[in-house]
Phi, psi and omega in degrees: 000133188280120205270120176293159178195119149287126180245008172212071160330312184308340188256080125286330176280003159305295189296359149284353183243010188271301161001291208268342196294325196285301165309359179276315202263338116334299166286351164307280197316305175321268178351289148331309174290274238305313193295320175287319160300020144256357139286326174204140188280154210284348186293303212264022206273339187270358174266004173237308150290118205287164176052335259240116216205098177317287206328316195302323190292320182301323196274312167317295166337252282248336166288307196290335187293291183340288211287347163271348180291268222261052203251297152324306187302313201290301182322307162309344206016105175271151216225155170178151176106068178320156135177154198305150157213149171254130190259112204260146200230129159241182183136160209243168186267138163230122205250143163222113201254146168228089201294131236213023157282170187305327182301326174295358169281348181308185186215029197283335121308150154225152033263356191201155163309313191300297203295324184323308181276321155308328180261353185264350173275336157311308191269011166273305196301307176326313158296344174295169189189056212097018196235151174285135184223154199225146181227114180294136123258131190225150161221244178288331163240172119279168177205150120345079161284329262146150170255212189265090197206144167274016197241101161320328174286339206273273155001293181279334166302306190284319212288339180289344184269006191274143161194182187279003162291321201301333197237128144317309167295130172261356186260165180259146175236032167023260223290005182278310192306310158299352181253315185283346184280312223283295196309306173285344164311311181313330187264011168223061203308325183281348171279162178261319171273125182205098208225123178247154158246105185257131174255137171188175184256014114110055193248074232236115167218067198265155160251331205227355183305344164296285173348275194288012183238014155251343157305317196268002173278318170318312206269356184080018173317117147272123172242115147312094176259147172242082170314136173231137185118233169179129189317328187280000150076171164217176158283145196268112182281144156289116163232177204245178162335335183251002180092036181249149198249171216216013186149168159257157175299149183200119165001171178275343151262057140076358179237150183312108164321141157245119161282071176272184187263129158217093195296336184273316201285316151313357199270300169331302187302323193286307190281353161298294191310338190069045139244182240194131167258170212205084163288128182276132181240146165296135222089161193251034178291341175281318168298292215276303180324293183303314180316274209319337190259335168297331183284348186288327193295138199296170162246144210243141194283141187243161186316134197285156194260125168271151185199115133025071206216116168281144201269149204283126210227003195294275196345350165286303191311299192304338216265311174317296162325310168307300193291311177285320153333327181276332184288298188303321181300329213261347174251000000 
């Protein structure tokens, strides 16, 4: 048995209107016979109506029934039959480093700076579109959470495993988070496009960051920075092995750390870079601003995709339709 697939689910609801038309049309041909045996009785009905054939009527109803049957069939369009195909792929590389120091448990977002950037980089990715994305974690070092992959699901996967635990070190570090986008750029020597998106509260304890903000002019980086937070800052909660916060962080004299947004430094970097800073804010306006400054950027050709596709199977469907609908006519 040939395993069936539907590609358009959607005109199923053709099959509520087909219902009464198909019970419309029964009851024409009953109501016709009724109507003819009650003019002439079934004995004498082919000797006084000339040519006049139940068996022809029935078999016409019964074409015309078919041919709307699978007329329906066509509209689903039925798929069966694998076969390879090759996809020539375009698109740009994005890299998204975020950072994941302690300042990002503040809570001038909610429900956290972290989690906060975590769903507006969901709703980037969701909106994304041909393009490879690679994922950064950063604080005091960086790591390679993600390479450079077309699989989104794979992605969204790693970003769910991120907290302020994967790095040890709690403090932020810039240039790490950019000396490590400098690296995976490096191992694809050949794009023409190279665009990191940093999400951070731009809260900077870099030792080398000038050094890496002439690498990365050299090397063609465009950087996106994405501010999280707010200038009036919030305080960094202390949670304990169960996520419960249990205090705040605080200074060598005993007072509540504040945690701000530092906004000219994110800004500086981005705009060295030929890139644009960006505070997230609630709404998805900050989301559309990046789509729009990503599409301008040209694309690059990406590894051709191979795939599976099942083949398009309706032109049987129509053709059967056709021959009955051409049968009921000619009889």
């Amino acid at each position: 048995m040939i395993p069936c697939h539907f590609g358009n689910y959607n005109s199923l609801y053709y099959f509520y209107i087909m219902i009464p038309f198909l019970c419309l049309l029964m009851y024409r041909f009953m109501q016709k016979r009724k109507r003819l045996f009650q003019l002439v009785s079934h004995r004498y009905m082919t000797c006084i109506i000339y040519n006049y054939s139940l068996s022809q009527e029935v078999l016409k109803t019964f074409l015309y029934l078919v041919g709307l049957i699978f007329l329906f069939i066509a509209l689903l369009r039925p798929q069966w039959g694998k076969q390879e195909q090759v996809i020539a792929q375009q698109g740009r590389d994005v890299i998204i480093a975020l950072d994941i120091s302690r300042s990002m448990l503040a809570q001038d977002v909610k429900p956290n700076r972290l989690s906060f950037a975590k769903d507006k980089i969901r709703k980037l990715l969701y909106n994304l579109s041909c393009e490879r994305v690679g994922l950064i974690a950063f604080s005091g070092s960086a790591i390679i959470q993600c390479p450079l992959t077309s699989d989104y699901a794979a992605f969204s996967l790693l970003l769910d495993q991120l907290d302020i635990d994967t790095i040890s070190q709690g403090t932020t570090a810039l240039d790490q988070a950019l000396k490590t986008s400098l690296q995976v750029f490096q191992a694809v020597p050949d794009r023409k496009t190279k665009i990191v998106v940093a999400y951070t509260d731009g809260e900077d304890f870099s030792t080398d960051l000038q050094g890496i903000k002439d690498q990365v002019i050299q090397e063609g980086l465009s950087i996106f920075t994405v501010g999280l937070g707010s200038a009036d800052g919030a305080p960094i909660p202390i949670l304990d092995d169960k996520n419960i916060q249990i205090g705040w962080e605080k200074d060598e004299r005993n007072n509540i750390i504040m945690s701000r947004l530092h906004e000219p430094l994110l800004a500086n970097i981005a705009s060295l870079s030929g890139g644009t800073y960006v505070h997230a804010l609630p709404g998805d306006e900050d989301i559309m601003f990046l789509l729009h400054a990503i599409s301008k950027f040209e694309k690059d050709k990406l590894e051709d995709k191979t795939m599976n596709a099942l083949q398009e199977q309706y032109p049987y469907a129509i053709a059967v339709a056709f021959i009955c609908f051409a049968l009921e006519w000619i009889l």
